[in-house]
C-alpha positions in Angstrom: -29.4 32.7 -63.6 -33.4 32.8 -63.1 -34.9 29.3 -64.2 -36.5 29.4 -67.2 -40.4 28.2 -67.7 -41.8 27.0 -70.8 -45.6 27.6 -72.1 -48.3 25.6 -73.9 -51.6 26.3 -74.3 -54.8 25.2 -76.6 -54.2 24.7 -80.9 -57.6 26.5 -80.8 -57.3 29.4 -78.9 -56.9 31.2 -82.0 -60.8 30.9 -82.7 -61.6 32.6 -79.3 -64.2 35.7 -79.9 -62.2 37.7 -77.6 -58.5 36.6 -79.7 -60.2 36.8 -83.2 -61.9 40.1 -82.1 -58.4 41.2 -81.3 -56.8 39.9 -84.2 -59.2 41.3 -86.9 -57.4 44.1 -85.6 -54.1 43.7 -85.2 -53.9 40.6 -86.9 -51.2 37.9 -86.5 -48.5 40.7 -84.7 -51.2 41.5 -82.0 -51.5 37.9 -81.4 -48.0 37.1 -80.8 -47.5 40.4 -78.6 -50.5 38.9 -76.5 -48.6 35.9 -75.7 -45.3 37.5 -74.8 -46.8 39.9 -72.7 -48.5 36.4 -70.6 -45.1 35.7 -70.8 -44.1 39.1 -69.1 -47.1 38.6 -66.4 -45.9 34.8 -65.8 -42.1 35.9 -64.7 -43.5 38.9 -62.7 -44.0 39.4 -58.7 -47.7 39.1 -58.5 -47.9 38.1 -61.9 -49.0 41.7 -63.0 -47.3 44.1 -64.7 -46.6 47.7 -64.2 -48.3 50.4 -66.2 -48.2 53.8 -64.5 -44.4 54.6 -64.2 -43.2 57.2 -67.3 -41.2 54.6 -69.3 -43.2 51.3 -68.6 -44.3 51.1 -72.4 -41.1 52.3 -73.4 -40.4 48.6 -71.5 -43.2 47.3 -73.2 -42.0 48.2 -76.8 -38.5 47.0 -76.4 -39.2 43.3 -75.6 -42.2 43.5 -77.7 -39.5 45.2 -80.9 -42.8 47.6 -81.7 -43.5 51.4 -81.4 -44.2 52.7 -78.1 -47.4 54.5 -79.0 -48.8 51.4 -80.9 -48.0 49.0 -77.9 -49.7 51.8 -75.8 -52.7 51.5 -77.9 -52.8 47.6 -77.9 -52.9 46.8 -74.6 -55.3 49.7 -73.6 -57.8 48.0 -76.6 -57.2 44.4 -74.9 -58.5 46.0 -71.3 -61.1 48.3 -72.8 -62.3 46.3 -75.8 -61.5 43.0 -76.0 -61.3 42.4 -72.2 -58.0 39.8 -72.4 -56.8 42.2 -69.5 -57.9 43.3 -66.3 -56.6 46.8 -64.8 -56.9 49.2 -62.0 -54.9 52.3 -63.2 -51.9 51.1 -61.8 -51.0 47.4 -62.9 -52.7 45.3 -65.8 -52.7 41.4 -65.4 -54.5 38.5 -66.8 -57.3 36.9 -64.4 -57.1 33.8 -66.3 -53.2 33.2 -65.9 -53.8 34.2 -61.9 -56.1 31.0 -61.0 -54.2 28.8 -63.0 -51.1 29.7 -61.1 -53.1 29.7 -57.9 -54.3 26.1 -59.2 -51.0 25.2 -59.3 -49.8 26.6 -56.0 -52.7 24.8 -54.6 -51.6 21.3 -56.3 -47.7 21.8 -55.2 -49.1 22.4 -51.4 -51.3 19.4 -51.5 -48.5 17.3 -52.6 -46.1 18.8 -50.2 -48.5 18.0 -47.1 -49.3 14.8 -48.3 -45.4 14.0 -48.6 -44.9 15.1 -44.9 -47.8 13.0 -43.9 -46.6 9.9 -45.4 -42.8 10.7 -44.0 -44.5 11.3 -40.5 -46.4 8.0 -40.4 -43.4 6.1 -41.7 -41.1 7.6 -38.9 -43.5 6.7 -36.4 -44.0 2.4 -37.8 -40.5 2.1 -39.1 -38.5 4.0 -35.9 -35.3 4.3 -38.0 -33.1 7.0 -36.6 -32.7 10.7 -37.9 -31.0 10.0 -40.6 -32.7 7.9 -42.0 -35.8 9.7 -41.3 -34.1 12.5 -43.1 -33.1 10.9 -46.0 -37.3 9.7 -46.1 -38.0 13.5 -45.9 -35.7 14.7 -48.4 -36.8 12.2 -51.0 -40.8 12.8 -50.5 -40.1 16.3 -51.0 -38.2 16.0 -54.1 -41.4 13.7 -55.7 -43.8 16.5 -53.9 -42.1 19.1 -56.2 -41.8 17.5 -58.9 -44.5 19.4 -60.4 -42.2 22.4 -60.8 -39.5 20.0 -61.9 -41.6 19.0 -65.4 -42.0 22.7 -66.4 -38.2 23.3 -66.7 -37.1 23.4 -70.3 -35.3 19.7 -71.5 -37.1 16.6 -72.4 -39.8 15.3 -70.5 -39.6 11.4 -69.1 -41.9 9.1 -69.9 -42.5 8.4 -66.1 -43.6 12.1 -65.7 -46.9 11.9 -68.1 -49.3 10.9 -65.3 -47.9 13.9 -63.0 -48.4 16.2 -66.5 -52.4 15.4 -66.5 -52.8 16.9 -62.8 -50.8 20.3 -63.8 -52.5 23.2 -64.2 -52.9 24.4 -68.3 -51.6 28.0 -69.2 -54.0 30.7 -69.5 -56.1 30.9 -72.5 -59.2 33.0 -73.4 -61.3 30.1 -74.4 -61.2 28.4 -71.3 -62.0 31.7 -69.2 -65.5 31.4 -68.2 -65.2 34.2 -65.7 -65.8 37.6 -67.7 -64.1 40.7 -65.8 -66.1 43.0 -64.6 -66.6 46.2 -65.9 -66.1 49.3 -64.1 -69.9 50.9 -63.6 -68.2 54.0 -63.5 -67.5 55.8 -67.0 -64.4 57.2 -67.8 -65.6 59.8 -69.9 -68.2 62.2 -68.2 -70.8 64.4 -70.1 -68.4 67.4 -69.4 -65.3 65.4 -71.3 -64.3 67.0 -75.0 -63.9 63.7 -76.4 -67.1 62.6 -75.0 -68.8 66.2 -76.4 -67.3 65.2 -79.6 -69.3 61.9 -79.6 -72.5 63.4 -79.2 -71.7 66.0 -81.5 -70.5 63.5 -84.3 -73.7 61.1 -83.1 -76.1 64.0 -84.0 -75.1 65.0 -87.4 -75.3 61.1 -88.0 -78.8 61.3 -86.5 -79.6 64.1 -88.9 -78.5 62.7 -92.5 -79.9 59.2 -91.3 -83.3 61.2 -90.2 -83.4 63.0 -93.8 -82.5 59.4 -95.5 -85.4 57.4 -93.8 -83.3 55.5 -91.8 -84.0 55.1 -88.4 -82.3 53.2 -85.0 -79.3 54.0 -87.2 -77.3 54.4 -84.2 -79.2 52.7 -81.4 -76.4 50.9 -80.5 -73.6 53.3 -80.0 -71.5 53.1 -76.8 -70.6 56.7 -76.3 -67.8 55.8 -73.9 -65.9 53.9 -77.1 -66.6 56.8 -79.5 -65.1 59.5 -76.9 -61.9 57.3 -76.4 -62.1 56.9 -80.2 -61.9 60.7 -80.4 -59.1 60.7 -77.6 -56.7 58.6 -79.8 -57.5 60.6 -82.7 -56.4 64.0 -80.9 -53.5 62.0 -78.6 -51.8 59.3 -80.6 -52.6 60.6 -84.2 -51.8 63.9 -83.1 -54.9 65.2 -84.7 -54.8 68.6 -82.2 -57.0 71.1 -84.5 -60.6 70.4 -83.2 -61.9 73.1 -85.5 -60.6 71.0 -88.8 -62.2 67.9 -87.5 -65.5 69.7 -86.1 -65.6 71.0 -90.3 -64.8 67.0 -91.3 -67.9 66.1 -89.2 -70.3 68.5 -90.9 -68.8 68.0 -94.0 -68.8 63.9 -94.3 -72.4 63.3 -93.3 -73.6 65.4 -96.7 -71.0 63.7 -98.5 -72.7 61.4 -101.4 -70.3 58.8 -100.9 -68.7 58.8 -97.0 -72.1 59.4 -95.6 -72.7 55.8 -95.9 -69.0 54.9 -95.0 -68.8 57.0 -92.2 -71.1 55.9 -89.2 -68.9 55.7 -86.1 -65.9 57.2 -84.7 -64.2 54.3 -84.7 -64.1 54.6 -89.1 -63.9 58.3 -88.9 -60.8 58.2 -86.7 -59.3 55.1 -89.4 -60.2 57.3 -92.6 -59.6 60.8 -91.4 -56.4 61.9 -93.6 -58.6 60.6 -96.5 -61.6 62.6 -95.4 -59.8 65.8 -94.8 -58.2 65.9 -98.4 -61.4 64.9 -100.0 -63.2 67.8 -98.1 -60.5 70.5 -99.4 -60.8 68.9 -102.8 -64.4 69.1 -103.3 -64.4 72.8 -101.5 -61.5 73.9 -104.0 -63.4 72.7 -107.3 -66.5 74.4 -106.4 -64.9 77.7 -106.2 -63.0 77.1 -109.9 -64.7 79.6 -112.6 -64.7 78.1 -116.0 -62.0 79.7 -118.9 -63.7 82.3 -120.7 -66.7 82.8 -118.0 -66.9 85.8 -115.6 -69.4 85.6 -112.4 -69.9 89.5 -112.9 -73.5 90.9 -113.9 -73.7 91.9 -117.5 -73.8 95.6 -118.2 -75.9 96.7 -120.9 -73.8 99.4 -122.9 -76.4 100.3 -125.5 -80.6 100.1 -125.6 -81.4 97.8 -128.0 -82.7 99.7 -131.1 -86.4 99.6 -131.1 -88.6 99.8 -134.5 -90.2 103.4 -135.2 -93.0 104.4 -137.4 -93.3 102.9 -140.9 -92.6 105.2 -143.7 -94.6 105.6 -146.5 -93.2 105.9 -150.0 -94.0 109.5 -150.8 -92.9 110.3 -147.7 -89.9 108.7 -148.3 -89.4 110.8 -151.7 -90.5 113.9 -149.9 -87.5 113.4 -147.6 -84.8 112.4 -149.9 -85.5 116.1 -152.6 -85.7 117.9 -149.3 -81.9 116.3 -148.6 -80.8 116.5 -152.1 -81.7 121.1 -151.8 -80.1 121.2 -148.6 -76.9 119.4 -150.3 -77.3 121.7 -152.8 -77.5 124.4 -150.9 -74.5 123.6 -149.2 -72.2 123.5 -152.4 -73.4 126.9 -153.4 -72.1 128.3 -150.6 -69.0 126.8 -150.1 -68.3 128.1 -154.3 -69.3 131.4 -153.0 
């Protein structure tokens, strides 16, 4: 059975930028997978873990007990954005936890010489015979690897505190004053959909903050994070219909209330379900006609009557005899 190893590390790593960057987040989960998967590097050849074979976060997830496509997603986010990994397409590791194991390879050697050196000087005073010249060696030896001896799980001797000083501590963030360095080259060129979707996005932002008098409202955008923003929007939320979200950007920057809600990809990607129903709601109630209301043009049926000449009252008289004959008239005739 392999021996097991035990880790400490600092009370205050917690309050590391890079950690509480990464835990505002993920929050106390994402810390906890952090420290298993330092776990993972520590009990790996190399220290390094593998990241490019088809089930290696399917590996990932299962001693981690979390869903593959979120564990994808956090330790991508530790190498791009929070920087607690290193990675060259093909492994991931942590450049903290690789000089403090080659601290402690270097401590362990040291000892070991120094052990031979002291046997070899002995042998050469003392002239005792092989054996027990051999007996010397095995037992400087033992002392010179002591140092792995005190990280085996069990209760720690009070004899072994001065030795404990001299080992190397476990990685931690805080105590990494050797930032890794970025790669100059981007990893979303100007030809890249999701990178053509953060300009896009970036200029409609530009527009409503141009019409609202704001300006240097996005000075500071890093293209490359709102293209991969975009990339887990259409890849791990499945978010596939570029037309729909190409409508949600037009749509959100005229919106009276997401327009200020709504100024990176980073929020659009987190409230896009919510934008998308909003949109169809809004679009939906401005199409409703009111009960009793028609949007057709009103067809006048009949000229409105328009006021003749006045009448004068012998006229008026005149008219009425001349009706009362012809009634007359018309009663004779019908007796007839």
């Amino acid at each position: 059975m392999k021996e097991a190893y035990y880790f400490s590390h600092d009370s205050n790593a917690r309050h590391d930028p890079k950690i509480s960057a990464m835990r505002g987040v993920y929050g106390a989960e994402g810390y906890g997978w952090y420290w298993m998967i330092i776990e993972m590097m520590r009990d790996s050849e190399g220290y390094r873990l593998d990241m490019q074979s088809k089930y290696a976060f399917n590996a990932f997830a299962l001693q981690l007990q979390a869903d593959c496509s979120k564990i994808e997603e956090f330790i991508e986010d530790c190498i791009n954005e929070f920087h607690l990994f290193e990675s060259d397409g093909k492994f991931f590791w942590s450049n903290s936890l690789l000089r403090r194991m080659a601290q402690r390879e270097e401590v362990r050697a040291k000892r070991s010489a120094a052990a031979k050196a002291r046997w070899d000087k002995e042998k050469s005073e003392s002239g005792d015979d092989n054996e027990n010249a051999h007996s010397m060696q095995m037992h400087d030896d033992s002392n010179a690897n002591a140092m792995q001896g005190k990280e085996s799980k069990g209760k720690e001797s009070k004899r072994n505190k001065k030795e404990k000083k001299i080992c190397p501590e476990p990685p931690t963030a805080v105590q990494d004053n050797h930032p890794p360095q970025k790669d100059n080259k981007d990893k979303y060129g100007p030809e890249n959909t999701y990178y053509k979707m953060a300009v896009y996005f970036k200029s409609k932002i530009d527009e409503m903050a141009a019409r609202e008098g704001l300006h240097h409202l996005t000075g500071k955008t890093n293209l490359q994070t709102w293209a991969d923003d975009f990339r887990k929007l259409v890849e791990l939320d499945k978010q596939s219909d570029k037309d729909l979200i190409r409508s949600v950007m037009d749509w959100v920057v005229n919106d009276d209330f997401w327009k200020s809600n709504v100024l990176s990809a980073e929020k659009f990607r987190k409230q896009f379900p919510r934008l998308v129903l909003a949109m169809k709601k809004k679009t939906k109630s401005s199409k409703v006609v009111p009960i009793g209301t028609s949007k057709k043009p009103l067809i006048s049926i009949a000229d409105h009557p328009s006021s003749g000449p006045e009448v004068s009252d012998a006229e008026f008289e005149e008219m009425m005899r001349m009706a009362k004959e012809m009634s007359t008239s018309k009663g004779g005739r019908s007796h007839a």
